[in-house]
Biopython code that builds the backbone (N, CA, C, O; Angstrom):
import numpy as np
from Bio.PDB.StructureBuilder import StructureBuilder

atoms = [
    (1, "UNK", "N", (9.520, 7.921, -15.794)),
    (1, "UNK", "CA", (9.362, 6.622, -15.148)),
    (1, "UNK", "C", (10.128, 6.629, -13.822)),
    (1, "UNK", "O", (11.345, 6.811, -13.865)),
    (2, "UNK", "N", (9.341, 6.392, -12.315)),
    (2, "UNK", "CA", (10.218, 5.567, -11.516)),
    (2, "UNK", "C", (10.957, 4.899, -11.330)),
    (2, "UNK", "O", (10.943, 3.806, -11.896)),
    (3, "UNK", "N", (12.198, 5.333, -10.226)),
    (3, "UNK", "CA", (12.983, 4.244, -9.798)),
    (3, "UNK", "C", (12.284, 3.155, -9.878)),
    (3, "UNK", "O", (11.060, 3.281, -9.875)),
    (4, "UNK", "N", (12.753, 2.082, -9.950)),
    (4, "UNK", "CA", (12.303, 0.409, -10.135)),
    (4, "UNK", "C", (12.998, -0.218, -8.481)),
    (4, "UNK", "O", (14.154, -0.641, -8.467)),
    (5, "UNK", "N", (12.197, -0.205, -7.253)),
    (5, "UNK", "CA", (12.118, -1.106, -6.339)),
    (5, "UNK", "C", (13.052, -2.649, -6.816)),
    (5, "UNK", "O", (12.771, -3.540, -7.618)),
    (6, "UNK", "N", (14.164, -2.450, -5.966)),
    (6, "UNK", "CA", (14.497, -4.699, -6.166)),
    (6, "UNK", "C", (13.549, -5.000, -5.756)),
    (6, "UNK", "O", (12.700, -5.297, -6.596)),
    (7, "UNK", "N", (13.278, -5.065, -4.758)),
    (7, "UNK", "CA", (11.384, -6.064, -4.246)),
    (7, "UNK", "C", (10.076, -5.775, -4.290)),
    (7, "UNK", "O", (9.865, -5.037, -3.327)),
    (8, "UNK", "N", (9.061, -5.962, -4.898)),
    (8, "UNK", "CA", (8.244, -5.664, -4.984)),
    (8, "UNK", "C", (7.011, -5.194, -3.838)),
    (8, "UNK", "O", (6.443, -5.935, -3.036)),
    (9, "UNK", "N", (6.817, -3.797, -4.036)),
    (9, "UNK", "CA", (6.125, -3.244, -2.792)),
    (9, "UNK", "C", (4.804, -4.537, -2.293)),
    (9, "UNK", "O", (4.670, -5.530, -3.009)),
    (10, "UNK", "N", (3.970, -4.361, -1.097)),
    (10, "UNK", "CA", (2.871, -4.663, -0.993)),
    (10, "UNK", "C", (1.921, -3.861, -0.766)),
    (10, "UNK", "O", (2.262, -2.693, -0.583)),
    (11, "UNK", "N", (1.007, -4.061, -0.725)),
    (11, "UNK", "CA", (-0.603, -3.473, -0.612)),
    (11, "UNK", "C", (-1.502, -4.272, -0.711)),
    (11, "UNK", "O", (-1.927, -5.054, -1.561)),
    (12, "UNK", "N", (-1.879, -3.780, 0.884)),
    (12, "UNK", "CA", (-3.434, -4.898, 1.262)),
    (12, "UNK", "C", (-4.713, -3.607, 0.905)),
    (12, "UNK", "O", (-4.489, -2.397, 0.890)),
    (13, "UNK", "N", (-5.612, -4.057, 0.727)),
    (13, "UNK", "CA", (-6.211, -2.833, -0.170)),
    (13, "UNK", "C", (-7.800, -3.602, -0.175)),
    (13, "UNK", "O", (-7.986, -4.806, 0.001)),
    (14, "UNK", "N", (-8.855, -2.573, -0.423)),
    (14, "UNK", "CA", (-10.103, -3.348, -0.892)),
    (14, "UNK", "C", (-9.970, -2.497, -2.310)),
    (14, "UNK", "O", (-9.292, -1.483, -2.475)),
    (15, "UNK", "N", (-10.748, -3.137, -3.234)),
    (15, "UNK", "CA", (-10.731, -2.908, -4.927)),
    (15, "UNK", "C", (-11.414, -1.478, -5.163)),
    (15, "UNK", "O", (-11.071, -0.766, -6.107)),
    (16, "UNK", "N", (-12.419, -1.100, -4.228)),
    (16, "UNK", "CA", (-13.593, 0.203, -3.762)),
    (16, "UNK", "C", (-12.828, 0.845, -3.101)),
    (16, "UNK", "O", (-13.384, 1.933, -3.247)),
    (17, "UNK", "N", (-12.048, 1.041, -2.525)),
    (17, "UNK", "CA", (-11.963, 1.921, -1.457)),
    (17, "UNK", "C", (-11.108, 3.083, -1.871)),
    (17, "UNK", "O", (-9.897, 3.069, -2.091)),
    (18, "UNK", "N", (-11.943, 4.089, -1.939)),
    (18, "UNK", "CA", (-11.195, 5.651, -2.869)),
    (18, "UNK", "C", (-9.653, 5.878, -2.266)),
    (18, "UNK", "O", (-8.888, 6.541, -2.967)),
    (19, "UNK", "N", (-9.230, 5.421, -1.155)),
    (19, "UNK", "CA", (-8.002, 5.627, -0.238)),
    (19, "UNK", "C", (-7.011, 4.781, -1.071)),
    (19, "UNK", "O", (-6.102, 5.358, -1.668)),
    (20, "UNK", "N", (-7.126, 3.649, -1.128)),
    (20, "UNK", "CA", (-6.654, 2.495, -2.081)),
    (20, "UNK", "C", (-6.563, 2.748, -3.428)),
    (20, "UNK", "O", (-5.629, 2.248, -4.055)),
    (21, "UNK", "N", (-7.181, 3.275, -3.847)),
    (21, "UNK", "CA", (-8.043, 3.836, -5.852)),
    (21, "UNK", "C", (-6.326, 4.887, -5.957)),
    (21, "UNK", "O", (-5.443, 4.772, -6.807)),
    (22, "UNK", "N", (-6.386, 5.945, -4.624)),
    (22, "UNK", "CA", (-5.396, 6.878, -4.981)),
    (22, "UNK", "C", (-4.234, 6.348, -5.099)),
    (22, "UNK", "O", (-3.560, 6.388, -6.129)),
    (23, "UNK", "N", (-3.814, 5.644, -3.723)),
    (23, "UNK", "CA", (-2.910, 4.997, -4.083)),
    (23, "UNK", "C", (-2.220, 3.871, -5.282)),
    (23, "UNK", "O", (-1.074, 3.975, -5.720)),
    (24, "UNK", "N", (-2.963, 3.066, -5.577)),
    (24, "UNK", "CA", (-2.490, 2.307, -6.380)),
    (24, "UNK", "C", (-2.462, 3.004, -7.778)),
    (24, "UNK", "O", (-1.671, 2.657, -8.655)),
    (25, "UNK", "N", (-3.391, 4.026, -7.935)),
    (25, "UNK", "CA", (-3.344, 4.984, -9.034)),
    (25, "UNK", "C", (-1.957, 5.391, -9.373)),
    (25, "UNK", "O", (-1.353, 5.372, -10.445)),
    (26, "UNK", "N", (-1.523, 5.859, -7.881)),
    (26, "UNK", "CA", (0.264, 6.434, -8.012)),
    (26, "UNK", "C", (0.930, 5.319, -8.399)),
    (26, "UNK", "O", (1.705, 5.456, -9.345)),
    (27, "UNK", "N", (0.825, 4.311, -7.932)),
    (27, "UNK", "CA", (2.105, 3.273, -8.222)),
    (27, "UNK", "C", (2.150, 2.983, -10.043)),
    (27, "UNK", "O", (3.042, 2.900, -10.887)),
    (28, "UNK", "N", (0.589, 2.892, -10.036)),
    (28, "UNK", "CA", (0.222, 2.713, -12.147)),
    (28, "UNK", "C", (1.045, 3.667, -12.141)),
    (28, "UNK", "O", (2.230, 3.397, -11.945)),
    (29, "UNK", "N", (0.762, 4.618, -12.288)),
    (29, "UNK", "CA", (1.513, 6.214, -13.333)),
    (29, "UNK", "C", (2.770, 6.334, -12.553)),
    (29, "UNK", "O", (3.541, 7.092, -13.142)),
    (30, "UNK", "N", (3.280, 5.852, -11.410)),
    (30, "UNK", "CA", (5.050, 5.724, -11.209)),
    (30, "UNK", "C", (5.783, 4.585, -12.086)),
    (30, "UNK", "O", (6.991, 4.441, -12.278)),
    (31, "UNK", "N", (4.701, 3.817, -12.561)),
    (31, "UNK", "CA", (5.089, 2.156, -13.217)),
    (31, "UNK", "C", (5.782, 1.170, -12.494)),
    (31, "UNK", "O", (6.589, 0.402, -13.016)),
    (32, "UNK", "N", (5.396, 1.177, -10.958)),
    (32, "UNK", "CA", (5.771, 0.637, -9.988)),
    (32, "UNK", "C", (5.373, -0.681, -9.673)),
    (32, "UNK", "O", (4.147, -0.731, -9.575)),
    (33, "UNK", "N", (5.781, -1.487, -9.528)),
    (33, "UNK", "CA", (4.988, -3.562, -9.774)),
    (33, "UNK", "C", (4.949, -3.184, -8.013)),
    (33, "UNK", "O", (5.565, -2.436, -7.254)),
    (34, "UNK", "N", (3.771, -4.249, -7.905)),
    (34, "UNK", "CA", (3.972, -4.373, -6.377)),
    (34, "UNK", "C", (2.984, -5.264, -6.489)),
    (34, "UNK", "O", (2.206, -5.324, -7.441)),
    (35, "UNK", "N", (2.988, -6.256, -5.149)),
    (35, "UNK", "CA", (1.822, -7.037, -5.061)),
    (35, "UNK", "C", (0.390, -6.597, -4.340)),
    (35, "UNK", "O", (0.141, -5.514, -3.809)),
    (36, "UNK", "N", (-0.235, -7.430, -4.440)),
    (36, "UNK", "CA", (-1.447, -6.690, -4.187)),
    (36, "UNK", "C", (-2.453, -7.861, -2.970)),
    (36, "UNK", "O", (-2.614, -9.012, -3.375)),
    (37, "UNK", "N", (-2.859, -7.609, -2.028)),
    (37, "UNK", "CA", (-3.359, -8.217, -0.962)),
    (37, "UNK", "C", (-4.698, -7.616, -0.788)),
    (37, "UNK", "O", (-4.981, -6.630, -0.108)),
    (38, "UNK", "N", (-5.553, -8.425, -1.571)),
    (38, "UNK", "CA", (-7.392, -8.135, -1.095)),
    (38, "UNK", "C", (-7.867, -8.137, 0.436)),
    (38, "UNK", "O", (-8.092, -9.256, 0.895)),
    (39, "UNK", "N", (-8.001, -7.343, 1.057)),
    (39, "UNK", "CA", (-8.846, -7.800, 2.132)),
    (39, "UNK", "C", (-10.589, -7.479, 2.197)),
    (39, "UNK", "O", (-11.378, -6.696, 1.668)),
    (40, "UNK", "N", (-10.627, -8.573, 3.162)),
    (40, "UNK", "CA", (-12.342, -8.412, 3.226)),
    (40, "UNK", "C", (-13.102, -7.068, 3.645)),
    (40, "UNK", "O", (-12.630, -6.309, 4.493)),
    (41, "UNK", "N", (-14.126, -6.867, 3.090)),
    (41, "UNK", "CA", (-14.691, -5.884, 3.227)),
    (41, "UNK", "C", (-15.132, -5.086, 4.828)),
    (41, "UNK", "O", (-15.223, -3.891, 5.112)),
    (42, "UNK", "N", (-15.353, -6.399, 5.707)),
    (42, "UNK", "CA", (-16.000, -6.608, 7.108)),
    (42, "UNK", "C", (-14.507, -6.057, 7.652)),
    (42, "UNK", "O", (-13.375, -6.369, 7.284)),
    (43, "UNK", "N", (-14.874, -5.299, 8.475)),
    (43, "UNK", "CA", (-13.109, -4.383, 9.842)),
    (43, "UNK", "C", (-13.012, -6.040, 10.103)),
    (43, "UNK", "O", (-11.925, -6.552, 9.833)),
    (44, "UNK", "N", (-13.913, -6.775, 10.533)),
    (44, "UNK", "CA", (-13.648, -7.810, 12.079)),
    (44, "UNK", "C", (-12.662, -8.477, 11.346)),
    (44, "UNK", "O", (-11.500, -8.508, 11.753)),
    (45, "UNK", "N", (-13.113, -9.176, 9.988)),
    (45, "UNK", "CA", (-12.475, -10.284, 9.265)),
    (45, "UNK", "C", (-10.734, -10.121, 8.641)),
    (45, "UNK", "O", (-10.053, -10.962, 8.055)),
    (46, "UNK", "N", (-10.424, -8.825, 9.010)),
    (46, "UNK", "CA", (-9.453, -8.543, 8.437)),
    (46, "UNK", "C", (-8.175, -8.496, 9.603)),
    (46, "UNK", "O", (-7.719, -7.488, 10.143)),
    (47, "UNK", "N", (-7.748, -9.965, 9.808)),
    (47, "UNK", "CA", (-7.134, -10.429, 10.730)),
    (47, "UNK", "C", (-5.718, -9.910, 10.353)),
    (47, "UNK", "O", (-4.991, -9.225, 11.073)),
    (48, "UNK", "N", (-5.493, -10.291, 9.281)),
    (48, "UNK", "CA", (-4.215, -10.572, 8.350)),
    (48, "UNK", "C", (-3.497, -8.620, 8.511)),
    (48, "UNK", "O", (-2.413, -8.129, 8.829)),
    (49, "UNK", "N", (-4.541, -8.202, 8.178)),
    (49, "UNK", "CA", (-3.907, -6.738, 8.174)),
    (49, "UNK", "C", (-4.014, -6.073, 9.480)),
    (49, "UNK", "O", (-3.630, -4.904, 9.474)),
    (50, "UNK", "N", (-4.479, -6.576, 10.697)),
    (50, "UNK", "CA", (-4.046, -6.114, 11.994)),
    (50, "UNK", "C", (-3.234, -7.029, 12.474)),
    (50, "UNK", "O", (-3.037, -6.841, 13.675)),
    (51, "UNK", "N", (-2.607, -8.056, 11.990)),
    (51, "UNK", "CA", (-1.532, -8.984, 12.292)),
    (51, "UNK", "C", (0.056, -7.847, 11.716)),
    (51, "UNK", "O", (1.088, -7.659, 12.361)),
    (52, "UNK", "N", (-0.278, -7.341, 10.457)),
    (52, "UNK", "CA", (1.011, -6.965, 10.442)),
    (52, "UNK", "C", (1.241, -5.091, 10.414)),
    (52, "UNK", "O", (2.270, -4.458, 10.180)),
    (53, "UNK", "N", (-0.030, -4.635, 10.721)),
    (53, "UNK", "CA", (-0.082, -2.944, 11.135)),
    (53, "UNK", "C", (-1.036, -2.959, 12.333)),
    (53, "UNK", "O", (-1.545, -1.902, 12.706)),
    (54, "UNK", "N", (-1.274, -4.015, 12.896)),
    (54, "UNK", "CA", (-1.571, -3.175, 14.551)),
    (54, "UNK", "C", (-2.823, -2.757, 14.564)),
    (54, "UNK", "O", (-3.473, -2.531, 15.585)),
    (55, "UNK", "N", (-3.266, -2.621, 13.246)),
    (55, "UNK", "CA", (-4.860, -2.278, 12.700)),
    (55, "UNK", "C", (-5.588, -2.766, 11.577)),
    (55, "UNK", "O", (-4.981, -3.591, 10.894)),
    (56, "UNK", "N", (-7.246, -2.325, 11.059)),
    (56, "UNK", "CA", (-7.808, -3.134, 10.865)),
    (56, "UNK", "C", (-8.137, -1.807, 9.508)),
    (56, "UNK", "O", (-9.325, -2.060, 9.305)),
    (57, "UNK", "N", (-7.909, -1.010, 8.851)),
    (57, "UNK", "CA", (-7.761, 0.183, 8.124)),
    (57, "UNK", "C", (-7.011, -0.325, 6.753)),
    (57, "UNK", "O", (-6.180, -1.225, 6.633)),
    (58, "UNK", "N", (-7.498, 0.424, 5.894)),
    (58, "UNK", "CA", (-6.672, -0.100, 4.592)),
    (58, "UNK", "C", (-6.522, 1.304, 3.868)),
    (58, "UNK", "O", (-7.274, 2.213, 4.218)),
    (59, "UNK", "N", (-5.561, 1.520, 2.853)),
    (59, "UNK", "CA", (-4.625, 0.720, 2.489)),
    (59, "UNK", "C", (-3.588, 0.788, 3.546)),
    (59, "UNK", "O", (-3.368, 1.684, 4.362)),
    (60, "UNK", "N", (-2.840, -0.660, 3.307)),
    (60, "UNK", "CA", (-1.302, -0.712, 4.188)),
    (60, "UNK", "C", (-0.501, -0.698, 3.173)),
    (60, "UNK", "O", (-0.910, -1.314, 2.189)),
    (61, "UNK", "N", (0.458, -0.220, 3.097)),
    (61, "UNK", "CA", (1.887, 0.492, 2.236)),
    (61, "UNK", "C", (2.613, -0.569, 2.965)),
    (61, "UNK", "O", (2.344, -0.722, 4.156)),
    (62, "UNK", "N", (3.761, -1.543, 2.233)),
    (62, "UNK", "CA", (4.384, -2.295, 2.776)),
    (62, "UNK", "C", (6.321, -2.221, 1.828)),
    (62, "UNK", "O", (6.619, -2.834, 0.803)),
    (63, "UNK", "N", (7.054, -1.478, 2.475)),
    (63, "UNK", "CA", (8.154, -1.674, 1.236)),
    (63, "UNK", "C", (8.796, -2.116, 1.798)),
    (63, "UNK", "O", (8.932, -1.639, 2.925)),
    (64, "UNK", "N", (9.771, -3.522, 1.355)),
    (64, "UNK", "CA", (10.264, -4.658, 2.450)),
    (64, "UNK", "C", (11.814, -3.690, 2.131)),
    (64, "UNK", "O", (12.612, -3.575, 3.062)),
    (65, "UNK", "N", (12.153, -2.978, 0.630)),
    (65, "UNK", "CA", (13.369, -2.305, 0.112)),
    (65, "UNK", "C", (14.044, -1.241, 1.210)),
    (65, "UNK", "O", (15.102, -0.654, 0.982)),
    (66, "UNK", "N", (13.115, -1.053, 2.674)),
    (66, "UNK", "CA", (13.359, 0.127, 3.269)),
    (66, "UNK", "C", (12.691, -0.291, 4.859)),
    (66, "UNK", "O", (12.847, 0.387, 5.874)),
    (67, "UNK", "N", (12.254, -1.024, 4.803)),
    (67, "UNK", "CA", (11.547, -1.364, 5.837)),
    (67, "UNK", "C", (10.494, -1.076, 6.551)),
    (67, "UNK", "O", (10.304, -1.469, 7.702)),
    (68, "UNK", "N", (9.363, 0.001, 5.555)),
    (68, "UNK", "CA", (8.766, 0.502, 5.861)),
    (68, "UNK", "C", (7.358, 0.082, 5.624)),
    (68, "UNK", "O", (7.116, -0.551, 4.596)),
    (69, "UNK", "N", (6.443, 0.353, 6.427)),
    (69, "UNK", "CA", (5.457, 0.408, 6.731)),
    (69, "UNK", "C", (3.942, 1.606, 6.506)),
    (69, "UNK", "O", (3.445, 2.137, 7.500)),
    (70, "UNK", "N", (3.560, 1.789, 5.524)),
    (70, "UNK", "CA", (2.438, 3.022, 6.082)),
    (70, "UNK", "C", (1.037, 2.275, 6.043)),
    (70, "UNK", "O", (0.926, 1.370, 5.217)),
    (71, "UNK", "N", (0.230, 2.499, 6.657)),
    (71, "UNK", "CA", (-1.242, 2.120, 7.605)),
    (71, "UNK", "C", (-2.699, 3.224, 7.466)),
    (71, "UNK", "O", (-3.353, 3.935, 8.229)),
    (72, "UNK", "N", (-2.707, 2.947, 6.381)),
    (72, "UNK", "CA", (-4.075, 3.761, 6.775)),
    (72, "UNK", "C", (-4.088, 5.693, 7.129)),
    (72, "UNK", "O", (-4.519, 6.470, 7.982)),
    (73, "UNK", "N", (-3.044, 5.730, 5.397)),
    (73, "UNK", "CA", (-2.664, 7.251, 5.333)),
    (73, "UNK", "C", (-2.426, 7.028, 3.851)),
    (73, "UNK", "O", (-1.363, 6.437, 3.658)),
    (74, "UNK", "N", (-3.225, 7.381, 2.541)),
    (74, "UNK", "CA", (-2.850, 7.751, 1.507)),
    (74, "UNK", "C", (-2.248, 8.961, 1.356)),
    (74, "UNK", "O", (-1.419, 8.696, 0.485)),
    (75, "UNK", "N", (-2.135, 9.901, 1.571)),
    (75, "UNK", "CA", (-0.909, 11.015, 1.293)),
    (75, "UNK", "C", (0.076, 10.387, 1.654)),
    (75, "UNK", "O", (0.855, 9.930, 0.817)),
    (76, "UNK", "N", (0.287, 10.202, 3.144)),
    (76, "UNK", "CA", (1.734, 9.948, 4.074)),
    (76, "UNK", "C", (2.021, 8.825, 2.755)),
    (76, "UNK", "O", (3.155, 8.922, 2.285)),
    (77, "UNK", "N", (1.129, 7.786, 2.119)),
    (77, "UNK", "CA", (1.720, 6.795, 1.506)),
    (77, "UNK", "C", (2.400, 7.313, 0.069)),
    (77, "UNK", "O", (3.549, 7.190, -0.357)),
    (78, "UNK", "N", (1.051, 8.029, -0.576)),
    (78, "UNK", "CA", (1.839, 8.815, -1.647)),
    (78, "UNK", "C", (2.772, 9.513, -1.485)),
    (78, "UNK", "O", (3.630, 9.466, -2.366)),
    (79, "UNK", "N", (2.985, 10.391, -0.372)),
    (79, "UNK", "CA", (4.882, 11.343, -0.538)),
    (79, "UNK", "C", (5.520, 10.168, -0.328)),
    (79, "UNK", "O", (6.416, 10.037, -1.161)),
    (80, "UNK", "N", (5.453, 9.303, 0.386)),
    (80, "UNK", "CA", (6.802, 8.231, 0.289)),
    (80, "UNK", "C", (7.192, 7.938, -0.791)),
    (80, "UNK", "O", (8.357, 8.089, -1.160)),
    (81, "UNK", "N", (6.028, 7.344, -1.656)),
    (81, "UNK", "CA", (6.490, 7.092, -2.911)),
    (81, "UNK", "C", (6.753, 7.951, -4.039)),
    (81, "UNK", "O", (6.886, 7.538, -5.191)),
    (82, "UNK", "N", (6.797, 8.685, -3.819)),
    (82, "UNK", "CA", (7.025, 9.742, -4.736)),
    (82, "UNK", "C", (8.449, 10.639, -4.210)),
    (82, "UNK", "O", (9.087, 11.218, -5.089)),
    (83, "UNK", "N", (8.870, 10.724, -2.917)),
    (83, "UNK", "CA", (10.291, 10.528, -2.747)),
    (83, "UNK", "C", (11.400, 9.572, -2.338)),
    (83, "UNK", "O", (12.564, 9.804, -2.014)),
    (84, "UNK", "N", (10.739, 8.467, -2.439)),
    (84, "UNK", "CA", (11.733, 6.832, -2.564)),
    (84, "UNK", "C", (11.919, 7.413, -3.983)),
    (84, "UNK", "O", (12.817, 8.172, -4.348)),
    (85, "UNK", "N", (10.650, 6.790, -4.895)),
    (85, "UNK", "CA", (10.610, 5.809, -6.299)),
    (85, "UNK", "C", (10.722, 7.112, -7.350)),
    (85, "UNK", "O", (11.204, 7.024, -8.479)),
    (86, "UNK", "N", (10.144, 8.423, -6.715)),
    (86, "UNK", "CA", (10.029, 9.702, -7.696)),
    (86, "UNK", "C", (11.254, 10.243, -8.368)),
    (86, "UNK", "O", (11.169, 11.217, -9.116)),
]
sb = StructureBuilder()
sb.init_structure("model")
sb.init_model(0)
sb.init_chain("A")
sb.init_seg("    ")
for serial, (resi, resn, name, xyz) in enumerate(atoms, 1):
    if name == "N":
        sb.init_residue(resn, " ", resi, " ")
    sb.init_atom(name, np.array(xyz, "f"), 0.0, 1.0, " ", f" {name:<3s}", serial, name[0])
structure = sb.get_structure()
């Protein structure tokens, strides 16, 4: 079992999207809680996630525990978590 995060990670994510699937896959089998942020399917509509990564790409990796940020990189997102929480 993973380190246990004090704050709970985020992830803006669509429910389909194999990039997202991997990731949140890792956080299940790390047993990692984090919240979870649907965005719309449409690039244009997805205001919210180029408001806080600069872009319109999913998944966004959000760990408030570190201050970090990842954007539209499942590996780069998985080694993080797997040497934070691993």
């Amino acid at each position: 079992m993973a380190q246990q995060p004090e704050k709970k990670l985020e992830m803006y994510e669509l429910e389909h999207c194999p990039y997202c699937i991997k990731v949140r896959n890792t956080l299940k089998e790390m047993g990692i809680e984090y919240v979870s942020h649907s965005v719309p399917a449409n690039r244009a509509d997805r205001t919210e996630v180029e408001k806080i990564s600069g872009q319109q790409f999913v998944p966004v990796l959000i760990d408030p525990n570190t201050d970090t940020m990842i954007a539209d990189d499942d590996d780069k997102a998985i080694e993080y978590l797997q040497k934070t929480y691993g």
